[in-house]
N, C-alpha and C positions, 0 to 999 in steps of 0.2 A: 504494500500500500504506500501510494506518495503521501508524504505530507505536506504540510501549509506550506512549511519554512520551504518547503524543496521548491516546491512551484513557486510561492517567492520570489525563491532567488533567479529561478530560470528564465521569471517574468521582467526580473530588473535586467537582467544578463541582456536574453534577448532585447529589451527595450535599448538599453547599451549599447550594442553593438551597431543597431539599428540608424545610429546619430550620428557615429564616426562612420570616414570611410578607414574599411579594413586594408591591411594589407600583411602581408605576412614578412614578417620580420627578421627572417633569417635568409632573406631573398635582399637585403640592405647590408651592407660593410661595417665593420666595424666601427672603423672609422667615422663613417659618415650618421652612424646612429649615436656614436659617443659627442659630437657635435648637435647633432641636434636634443639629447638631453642637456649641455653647455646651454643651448639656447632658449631651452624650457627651463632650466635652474635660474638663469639669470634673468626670464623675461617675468618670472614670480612676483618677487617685491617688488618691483615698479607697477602691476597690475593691481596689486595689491594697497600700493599707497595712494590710488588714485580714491578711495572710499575709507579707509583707517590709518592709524600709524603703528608705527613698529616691527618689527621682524614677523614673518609668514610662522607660524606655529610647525606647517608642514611647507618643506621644497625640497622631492627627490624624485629621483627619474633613475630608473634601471634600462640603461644601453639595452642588454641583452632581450627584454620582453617591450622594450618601450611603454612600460607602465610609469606613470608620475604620479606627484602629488603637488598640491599648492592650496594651501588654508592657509587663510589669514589669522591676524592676531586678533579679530573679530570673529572668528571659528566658519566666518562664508569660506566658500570656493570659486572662485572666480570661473566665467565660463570661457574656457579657453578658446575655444573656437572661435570666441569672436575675436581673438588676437592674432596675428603673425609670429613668426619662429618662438611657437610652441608646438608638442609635439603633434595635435591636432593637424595645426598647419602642414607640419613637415608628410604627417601620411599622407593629408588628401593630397598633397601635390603630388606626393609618390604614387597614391592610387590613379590621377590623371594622367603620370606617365607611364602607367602599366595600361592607362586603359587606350592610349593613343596605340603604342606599341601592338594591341590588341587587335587594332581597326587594320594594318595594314596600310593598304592605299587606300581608301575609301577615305577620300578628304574631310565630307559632310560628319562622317562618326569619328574623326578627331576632335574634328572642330566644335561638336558636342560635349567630347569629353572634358574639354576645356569650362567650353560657355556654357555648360547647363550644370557647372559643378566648381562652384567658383570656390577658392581658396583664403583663410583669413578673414578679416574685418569687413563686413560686408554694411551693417548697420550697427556700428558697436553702439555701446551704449555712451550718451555724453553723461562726461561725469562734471565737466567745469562749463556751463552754462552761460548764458548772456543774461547778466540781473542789474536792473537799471531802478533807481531812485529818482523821483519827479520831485520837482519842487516850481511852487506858480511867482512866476513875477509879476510885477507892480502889473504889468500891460496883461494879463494874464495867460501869457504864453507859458508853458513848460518848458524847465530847461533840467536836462539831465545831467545830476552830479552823483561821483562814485562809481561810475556806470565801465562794465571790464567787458573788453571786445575779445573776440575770438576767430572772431574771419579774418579774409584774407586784407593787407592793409590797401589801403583806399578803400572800404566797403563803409558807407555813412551807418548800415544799418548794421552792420557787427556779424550778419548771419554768413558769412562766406561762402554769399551768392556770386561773386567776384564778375559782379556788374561793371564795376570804377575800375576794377585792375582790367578790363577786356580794353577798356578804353586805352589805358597807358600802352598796352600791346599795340593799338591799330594805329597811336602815334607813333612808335618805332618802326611800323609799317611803314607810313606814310612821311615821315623825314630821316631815317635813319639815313640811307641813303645820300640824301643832301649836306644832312650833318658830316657825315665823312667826306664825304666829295670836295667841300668846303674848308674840311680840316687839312686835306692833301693838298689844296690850292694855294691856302695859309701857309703851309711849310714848303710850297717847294718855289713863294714869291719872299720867303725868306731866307732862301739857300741863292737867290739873283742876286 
């Protein structure tokens, strides 16, 4: 007879396994999986310090099985996948280039194993937000003091829609050119 605990576990197992991609790990170099735990050990407490402070309670990562860990000194777990070089990251990129290798020539099913299985940070979560303080003047307009930006810079609104910065591109478009052309004129009517 099965019991609780065993379907349980089978049921978290399966759910587990279900969320990563797999790949099998002895099919990966030593080397190259002792590196990518470096980069799951190391990319811990900075994930970590983005919500608590202090050292992670847990940060260890076994090469040989590619099992980690990473608990904060808040006792969360951060969810890795929504990070880069961590070991999540490092398998699914490994599982899209077993599944490219997979397709052969069939361009369309590379090209899927790519774009329908994207790798890393895709919507991490924002942890440092845009929070602004109003206050009314005499004329009773708002004027925003304390107020911490996070876009790209030139963006008035903070949100890094990088509206203002498209613009300072399409100036270097459109005088780059001249500006040098001008600066080689400058130097070579002062070499006369």
């Amino acid at each position: 007879m099965v019991s609780f605990r065993t379907t349980l576990l089978a049921l978290a197992t399966a759910t587990a396994v279900s969320a990563d991609y797999v790949i099998d790990p002895s099919k990966v170099t030593m080397p190259v999986k002792k590196s990518w735990c470096n980069d799951q050990r190391s990319s811990c407490k900075p994930i970590c310090l983005q919500t608590t402070t202090g050292e992670p309670l847990t940060n260890t990562c076994d090469p040989e099985t590619l099992t980690y860990g990473c608990v904060c000194s808040d006792g969360k777990q951060p969810n890795m996948s929504e990070y880069s070089l961590t070991i999540p990251y490092h398998t699914c990129v490994e599982w899209g280039t077993t599944c490219v290798a997979a397709c052969g020539s069939n361009n369309e099913c590379s090209s899927d194993c790519r774009q329908k299985h994207p790798c890393g940070a895709q919507s991490p979560t924002r942890i440092n937000e845009t929070t602004t303080t109003s206050t009314s003047s005499p004329t009773g307009a708002a004027t925003a003091t304390n107020q911490v930006f996070n876009g790209l810079a030139g963006d008035s609104d903070g949100n890094g829609d990088g509206k203002n910065a498209a613009g300072v591109l399409r100036f270097g478009d459109s005088y780059g050119l001249a500006i040098l052309a001008g600066g080689m004129f400058a130097g070579a009517a002062m070499l006369l």
